[in-house]
N, CA, C and O atoms as a GROMACS GRO file, in nm:
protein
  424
    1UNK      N    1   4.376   1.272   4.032
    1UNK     CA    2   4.259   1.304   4.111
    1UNK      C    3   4.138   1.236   4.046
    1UNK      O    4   4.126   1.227   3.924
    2UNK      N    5   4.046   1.188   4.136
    2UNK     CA    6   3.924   1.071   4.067
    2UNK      C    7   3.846   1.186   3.991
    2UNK      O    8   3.897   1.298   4.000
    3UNK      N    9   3.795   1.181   3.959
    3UNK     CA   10   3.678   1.204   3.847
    3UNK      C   11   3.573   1.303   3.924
    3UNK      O   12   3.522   1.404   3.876
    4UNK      N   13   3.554   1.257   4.035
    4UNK     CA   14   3.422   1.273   4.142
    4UNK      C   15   3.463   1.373   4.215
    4UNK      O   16   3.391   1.458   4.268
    5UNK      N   17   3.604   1.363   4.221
    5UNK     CA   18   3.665   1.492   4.338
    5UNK      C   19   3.671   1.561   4.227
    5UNK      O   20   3.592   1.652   4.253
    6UNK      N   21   3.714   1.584   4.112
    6UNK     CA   22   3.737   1.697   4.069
    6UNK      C   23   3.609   1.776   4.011
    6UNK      O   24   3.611   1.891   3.967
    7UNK      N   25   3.481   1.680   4.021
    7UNK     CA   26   3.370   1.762   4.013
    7UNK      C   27   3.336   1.818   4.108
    7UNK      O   28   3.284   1.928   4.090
    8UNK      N   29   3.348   1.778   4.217
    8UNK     CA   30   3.316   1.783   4.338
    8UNK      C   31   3.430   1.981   4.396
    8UNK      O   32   3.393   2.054   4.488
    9UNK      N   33   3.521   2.000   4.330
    9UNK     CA   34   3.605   2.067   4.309
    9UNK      C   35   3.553   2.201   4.235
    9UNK      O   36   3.569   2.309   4.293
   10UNK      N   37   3.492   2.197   4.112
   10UNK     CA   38   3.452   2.226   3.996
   10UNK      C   39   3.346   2.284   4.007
   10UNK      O   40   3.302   2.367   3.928
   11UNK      N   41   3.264   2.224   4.161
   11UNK     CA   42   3.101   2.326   4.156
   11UNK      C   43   3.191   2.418   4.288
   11UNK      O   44   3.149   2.533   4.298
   12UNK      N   45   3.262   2.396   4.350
   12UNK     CA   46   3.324   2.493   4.463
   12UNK      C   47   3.363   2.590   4.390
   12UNK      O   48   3.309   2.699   4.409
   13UNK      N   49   3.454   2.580   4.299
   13UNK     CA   50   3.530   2.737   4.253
   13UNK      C   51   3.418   2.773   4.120
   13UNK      O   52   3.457   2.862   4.045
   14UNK      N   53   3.266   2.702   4.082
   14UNK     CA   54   3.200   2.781   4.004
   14UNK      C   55   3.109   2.836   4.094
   14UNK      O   56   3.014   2.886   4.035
   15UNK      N   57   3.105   2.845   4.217
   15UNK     CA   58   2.973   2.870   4.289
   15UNK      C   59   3.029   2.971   4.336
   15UNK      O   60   2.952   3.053   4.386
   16UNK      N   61   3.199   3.007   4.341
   16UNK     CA   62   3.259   3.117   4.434
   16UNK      C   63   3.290   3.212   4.328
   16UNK      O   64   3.323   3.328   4.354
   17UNK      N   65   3.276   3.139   4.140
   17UNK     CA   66   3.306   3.260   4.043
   17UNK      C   67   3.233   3.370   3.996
   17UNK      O   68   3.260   3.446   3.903
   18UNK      N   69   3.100   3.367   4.100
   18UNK     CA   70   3.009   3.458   4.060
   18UNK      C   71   3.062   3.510   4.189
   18UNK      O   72   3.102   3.453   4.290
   19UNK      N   73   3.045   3.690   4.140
   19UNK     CA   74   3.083   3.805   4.258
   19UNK      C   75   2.961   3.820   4.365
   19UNK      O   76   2.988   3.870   4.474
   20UNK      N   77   2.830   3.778   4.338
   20UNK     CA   78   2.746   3.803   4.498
   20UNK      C   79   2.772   3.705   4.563
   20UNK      O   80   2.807   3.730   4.678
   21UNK      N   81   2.769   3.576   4.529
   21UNK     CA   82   2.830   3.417   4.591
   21UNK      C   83   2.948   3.486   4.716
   21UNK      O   84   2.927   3.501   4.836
   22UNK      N   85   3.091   3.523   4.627
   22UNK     CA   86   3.194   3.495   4.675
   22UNK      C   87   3.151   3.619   4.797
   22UNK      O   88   3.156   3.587   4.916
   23UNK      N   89   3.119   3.727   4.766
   23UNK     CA   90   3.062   3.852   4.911
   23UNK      C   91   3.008   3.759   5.015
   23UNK      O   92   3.052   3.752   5.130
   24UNK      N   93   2.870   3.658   4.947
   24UNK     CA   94   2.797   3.613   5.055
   24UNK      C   95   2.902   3.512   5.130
   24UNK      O   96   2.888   3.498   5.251
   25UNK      N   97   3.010   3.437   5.061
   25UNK     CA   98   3.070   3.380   5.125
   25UNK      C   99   3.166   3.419   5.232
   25UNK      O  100   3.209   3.348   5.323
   26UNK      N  101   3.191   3.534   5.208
   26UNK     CA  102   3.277   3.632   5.311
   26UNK      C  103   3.242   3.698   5.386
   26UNK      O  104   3.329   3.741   5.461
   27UNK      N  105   3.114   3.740   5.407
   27UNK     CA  106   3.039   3.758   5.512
   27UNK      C  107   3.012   3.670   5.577
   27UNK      O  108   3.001   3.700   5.696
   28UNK      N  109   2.989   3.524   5.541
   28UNK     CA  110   2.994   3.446   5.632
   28UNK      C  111   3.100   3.363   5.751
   28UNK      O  112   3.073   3.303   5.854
   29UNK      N  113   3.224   3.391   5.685
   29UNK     CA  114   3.271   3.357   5.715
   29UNK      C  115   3.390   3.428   5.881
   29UNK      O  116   3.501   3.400   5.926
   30UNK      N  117   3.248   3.553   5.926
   30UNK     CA  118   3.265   3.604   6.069
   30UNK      C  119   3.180   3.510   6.153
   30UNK      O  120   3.213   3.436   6.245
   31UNK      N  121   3.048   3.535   6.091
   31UNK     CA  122   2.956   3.435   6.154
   31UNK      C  123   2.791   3.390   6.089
   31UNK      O  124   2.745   3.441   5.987
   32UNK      N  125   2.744   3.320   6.145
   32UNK     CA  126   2.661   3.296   6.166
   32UNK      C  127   2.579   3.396   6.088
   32UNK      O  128   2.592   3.508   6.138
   33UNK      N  129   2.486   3.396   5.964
   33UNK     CA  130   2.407   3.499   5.904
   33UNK      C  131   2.268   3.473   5.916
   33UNK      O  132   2.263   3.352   5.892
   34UNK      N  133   2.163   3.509   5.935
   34UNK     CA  134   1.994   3.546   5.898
   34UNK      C  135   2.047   3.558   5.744
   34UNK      O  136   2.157   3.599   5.706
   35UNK      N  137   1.903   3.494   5.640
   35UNK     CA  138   1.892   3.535   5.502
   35UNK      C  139   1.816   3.662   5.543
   35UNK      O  140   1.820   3.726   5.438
   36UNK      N  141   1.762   3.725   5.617
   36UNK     CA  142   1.755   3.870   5.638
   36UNK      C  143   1.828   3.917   5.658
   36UNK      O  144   1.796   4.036   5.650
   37UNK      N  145   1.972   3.902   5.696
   37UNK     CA  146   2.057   3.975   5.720
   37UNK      C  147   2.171   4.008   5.608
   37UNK      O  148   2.244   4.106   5.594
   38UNK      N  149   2.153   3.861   5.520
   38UNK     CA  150   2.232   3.899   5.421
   38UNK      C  151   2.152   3.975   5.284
   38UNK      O  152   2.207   3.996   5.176
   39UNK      N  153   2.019   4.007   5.317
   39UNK     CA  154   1.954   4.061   5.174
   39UNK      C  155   1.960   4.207   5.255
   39UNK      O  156   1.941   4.294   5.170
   40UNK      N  157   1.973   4.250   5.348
   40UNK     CA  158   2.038   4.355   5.393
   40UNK      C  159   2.157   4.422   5.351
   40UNK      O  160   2.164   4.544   5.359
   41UNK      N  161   2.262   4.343   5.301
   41UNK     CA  162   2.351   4.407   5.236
   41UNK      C  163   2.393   4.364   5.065
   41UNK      O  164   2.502   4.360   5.009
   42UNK      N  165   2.277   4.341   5.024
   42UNK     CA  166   2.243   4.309   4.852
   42UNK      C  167   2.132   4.373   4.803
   42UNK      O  168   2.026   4.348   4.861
   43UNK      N  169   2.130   4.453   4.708
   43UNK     CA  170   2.021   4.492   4.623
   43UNK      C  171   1.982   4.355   4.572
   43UNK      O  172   2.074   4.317   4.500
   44UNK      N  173   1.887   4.265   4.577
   44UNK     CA  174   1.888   4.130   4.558
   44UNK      C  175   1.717   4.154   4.603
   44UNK      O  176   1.669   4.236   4.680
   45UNK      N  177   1.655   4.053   4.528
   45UNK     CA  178   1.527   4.010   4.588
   45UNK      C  179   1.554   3.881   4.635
   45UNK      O  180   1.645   3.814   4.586
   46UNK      N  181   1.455   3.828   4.757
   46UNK     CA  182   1.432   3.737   4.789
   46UNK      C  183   1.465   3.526   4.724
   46UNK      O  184   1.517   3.418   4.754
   47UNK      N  185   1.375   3.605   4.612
   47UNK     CA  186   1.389   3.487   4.522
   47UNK      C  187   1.549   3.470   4.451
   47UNK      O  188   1.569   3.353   4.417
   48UNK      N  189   1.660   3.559   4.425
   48UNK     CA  190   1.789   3.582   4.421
   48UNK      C  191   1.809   3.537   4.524
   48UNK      O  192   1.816   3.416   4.501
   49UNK      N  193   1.827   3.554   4.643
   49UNK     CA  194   1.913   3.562   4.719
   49UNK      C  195   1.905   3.365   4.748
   49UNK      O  196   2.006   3.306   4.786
   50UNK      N  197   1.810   3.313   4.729
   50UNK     CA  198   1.740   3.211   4.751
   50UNK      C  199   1.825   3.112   4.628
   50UNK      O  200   1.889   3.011   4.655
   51UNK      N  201   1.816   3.141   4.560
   51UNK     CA  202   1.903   3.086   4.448
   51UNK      C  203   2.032   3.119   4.452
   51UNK      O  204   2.095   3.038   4.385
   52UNK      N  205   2.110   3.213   4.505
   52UNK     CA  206   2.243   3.195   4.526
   52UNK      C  207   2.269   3.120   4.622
   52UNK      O  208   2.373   3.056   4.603
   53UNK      N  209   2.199   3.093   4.755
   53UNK     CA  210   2.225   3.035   4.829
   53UNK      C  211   2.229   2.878   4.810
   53UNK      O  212   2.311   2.803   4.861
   54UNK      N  213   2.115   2.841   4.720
   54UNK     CA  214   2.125   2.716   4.689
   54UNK      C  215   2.266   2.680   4.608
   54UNK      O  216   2.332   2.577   4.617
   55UNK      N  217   2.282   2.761   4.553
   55UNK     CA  218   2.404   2.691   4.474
   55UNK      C  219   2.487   2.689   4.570
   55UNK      O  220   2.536   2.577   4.569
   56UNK      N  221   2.548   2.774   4.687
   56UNK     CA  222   2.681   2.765   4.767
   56UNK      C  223   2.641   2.613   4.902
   56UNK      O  224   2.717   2.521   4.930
   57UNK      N  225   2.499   2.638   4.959
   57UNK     CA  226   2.477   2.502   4.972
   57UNK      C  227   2.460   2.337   4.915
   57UNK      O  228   2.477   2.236   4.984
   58UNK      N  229   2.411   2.342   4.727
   58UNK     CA  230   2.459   2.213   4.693
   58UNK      C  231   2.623   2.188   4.680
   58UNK      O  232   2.680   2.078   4.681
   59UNK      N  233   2.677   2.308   4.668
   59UNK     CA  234   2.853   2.238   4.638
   59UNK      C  235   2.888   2.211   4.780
   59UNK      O  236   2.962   2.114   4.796
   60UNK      N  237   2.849   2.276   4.891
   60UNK     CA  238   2.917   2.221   5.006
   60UNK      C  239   2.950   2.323   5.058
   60UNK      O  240   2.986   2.326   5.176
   61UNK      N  241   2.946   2.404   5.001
   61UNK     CA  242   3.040   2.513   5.106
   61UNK      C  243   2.970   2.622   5.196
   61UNK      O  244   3.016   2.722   5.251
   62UNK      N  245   2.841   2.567   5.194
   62UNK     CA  246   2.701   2.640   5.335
   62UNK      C  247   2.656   2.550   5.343
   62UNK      O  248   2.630   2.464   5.259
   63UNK      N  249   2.635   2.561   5.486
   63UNK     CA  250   2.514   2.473   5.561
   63UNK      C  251   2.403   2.634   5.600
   63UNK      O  252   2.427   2.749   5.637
   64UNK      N  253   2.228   2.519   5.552
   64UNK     CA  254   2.181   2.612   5.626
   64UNK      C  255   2.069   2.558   5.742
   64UNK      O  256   2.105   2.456   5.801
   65UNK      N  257   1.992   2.591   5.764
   65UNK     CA  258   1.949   2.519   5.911
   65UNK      C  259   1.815   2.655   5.896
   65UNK      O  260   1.829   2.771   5.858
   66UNK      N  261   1.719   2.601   5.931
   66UNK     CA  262   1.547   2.645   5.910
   66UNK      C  263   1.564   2.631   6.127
   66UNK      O  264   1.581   2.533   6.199
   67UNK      N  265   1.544   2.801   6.164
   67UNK     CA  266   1.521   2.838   6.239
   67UNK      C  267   1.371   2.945   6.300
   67UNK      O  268   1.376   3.065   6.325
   68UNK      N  269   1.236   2.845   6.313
   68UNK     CA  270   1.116   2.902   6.232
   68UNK      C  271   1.111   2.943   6.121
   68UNK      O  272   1.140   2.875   6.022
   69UNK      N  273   1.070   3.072   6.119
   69UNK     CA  274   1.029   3.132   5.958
   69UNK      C  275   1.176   3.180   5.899
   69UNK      O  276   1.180   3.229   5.786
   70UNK      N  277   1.268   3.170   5.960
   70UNK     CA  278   1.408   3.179   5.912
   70UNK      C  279   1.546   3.101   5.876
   70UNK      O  280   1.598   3.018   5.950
   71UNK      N  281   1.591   3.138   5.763
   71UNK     CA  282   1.702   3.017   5.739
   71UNK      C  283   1.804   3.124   5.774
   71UNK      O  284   1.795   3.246   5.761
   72UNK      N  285   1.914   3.042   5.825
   72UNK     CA  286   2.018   3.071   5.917
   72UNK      C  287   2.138   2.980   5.820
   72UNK      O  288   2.117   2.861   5.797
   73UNK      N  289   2.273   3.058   5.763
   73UNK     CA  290   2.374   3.022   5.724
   73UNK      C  291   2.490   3.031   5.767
   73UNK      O  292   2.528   3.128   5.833
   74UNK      N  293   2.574   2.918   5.730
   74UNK     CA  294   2.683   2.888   5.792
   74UNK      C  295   2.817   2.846   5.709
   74UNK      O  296   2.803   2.776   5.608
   75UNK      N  297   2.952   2.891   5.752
   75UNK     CA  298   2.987   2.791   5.632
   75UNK      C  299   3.071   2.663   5.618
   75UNK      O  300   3.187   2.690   5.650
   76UNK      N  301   3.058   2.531   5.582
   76UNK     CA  302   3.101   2.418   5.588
   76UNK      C  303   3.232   2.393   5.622
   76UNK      O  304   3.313   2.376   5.530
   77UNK      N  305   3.280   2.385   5.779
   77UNK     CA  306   3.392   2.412   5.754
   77UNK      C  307   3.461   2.269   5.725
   77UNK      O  308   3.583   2.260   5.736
   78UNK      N  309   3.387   2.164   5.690
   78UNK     CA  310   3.479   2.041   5.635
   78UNK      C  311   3.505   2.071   5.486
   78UNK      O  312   3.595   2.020   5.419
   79UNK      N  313   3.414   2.161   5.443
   79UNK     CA  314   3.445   2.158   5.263
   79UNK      C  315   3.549   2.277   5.252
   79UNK      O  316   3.616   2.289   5.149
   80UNK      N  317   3.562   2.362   5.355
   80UNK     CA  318   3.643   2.476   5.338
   80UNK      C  319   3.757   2.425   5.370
   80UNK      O  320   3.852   2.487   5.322
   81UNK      N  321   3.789   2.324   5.443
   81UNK     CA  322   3.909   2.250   5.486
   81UNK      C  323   3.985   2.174   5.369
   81UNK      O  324   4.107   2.190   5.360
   82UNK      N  325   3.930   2.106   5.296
   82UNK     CA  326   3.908   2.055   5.157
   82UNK      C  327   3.962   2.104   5.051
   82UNK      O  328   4.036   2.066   4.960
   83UNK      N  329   3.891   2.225   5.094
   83UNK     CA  330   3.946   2.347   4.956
   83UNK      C  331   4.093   2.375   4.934
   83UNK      O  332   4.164   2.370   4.834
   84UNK      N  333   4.126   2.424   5.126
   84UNK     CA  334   4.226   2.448   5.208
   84UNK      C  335   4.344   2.395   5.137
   84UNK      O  336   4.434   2.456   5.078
   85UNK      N  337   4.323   2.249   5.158
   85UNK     CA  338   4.394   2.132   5.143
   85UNK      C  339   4.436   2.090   4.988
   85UNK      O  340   4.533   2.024   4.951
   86UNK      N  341   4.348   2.141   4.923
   86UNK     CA  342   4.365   2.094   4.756
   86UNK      C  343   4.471   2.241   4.733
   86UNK      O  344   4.574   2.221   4.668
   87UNK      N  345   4.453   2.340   4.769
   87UNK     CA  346   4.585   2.425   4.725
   87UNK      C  347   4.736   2.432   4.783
   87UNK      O  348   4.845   2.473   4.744
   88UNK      N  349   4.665   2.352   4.925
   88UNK     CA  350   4.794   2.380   4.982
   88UNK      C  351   4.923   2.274   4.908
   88UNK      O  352   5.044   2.285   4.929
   89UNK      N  353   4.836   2.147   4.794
   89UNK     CA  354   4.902   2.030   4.796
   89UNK      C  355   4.958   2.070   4.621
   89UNK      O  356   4.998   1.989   4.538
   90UNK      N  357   4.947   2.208   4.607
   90UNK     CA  358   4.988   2.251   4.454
   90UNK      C  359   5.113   2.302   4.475
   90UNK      O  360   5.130   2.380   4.569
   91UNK      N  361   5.176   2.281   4.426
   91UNK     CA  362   5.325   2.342   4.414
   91UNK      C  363   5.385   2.445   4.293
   91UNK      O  364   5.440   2.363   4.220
   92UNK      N  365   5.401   2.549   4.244
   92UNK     CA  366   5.456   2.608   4.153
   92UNK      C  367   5.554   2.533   4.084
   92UNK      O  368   5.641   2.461   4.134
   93UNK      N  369   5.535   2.555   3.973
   93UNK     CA  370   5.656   2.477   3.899
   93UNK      C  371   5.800   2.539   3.852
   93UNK      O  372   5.794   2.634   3.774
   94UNK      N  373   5.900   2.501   3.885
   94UNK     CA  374   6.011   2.526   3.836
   94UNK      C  375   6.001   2.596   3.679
   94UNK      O  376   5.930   2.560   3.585
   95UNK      N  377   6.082   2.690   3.685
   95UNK     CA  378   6.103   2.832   3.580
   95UNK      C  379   6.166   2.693   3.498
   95UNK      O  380   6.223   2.612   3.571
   96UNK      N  381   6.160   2.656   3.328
   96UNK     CA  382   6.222   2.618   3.272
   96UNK      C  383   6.339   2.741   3.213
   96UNK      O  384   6.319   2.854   3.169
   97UNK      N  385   6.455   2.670   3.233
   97UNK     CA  386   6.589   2.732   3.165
   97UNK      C  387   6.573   2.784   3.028
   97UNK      O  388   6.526   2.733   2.926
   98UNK      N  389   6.618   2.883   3.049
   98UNK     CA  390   6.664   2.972   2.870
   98UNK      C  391   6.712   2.907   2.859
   98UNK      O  392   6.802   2.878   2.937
   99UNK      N  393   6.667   2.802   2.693
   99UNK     CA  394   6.794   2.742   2.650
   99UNK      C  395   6.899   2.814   2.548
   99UNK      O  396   7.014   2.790   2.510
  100UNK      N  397   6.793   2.921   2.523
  100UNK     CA  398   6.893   3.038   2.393
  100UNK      C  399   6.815   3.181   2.439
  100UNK      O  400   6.698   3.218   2.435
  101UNK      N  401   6.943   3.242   2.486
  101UNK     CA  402   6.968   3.316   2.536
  101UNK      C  403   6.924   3.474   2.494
  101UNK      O  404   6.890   3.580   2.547
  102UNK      N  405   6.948   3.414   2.356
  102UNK     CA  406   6.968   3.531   2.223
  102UNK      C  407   6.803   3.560   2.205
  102UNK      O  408   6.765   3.676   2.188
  103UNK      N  409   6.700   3.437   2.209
  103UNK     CA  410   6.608   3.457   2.128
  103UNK      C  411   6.462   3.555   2.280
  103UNK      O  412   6.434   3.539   2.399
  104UNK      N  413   6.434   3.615   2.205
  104UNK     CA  414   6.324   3.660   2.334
  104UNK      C  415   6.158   3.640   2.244
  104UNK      O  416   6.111   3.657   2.132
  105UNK      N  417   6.126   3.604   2.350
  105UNK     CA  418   5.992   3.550   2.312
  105UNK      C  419   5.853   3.713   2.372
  105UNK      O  420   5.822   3.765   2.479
  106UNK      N  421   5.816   3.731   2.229
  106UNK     CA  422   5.672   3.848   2.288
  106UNK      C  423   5.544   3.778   2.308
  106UNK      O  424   5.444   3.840   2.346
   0.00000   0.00000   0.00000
């Protein structure tokens, strides 16, 4: 994997490892949110909520869109496709064989 994708990778699952991120991301992902609507369900000030959002919009995974005095979020569904796609292409790896039978590992 290039260099660029896996940064590109790297701000997605750090922007979703904080717990208000990954909420705001799951709320979005019915529909369409007001940033009034999502500081509605966060003890969060303004200026928070404003900065989480920026981070889930520079990695890609919100779009937001200035609707008058309101920003309106959404979520990217080409980067969520992306995401989609990078796990679906992981495979579990084969159990290596006991080679001794006898010995158990703690």
């Amino acid at each position: 994997m290039p260099s660029d994708e896996c940064k590109s990778y790297a701000a997605v699952f750090k922007a979703l490892g904080d717990e208000t991120r990954l909420k705001i991301f799951r709320m979005l992902s019915c529909e369409e949110k007001c940033a009034c609507k999502i500081l509605d369900e966060f003890d969060i000030s303004q200026s928070t909520l404003s900065y989480h959002m920026k981070i889930l919009c520079d990695c890609g995974l919100v779009n937001g869109r200035r609707d008058g005095i309101w920003m309106r979020y959404t979520i990217n569904a080409d980067t969520l496709a992306r995401v989609r796609d990078f796990f679906a292409r992981i495979e579990p790896a084969e159990p290596m064989a006991d080679l001794d039978n006898d010995r158990i590992c703690c």
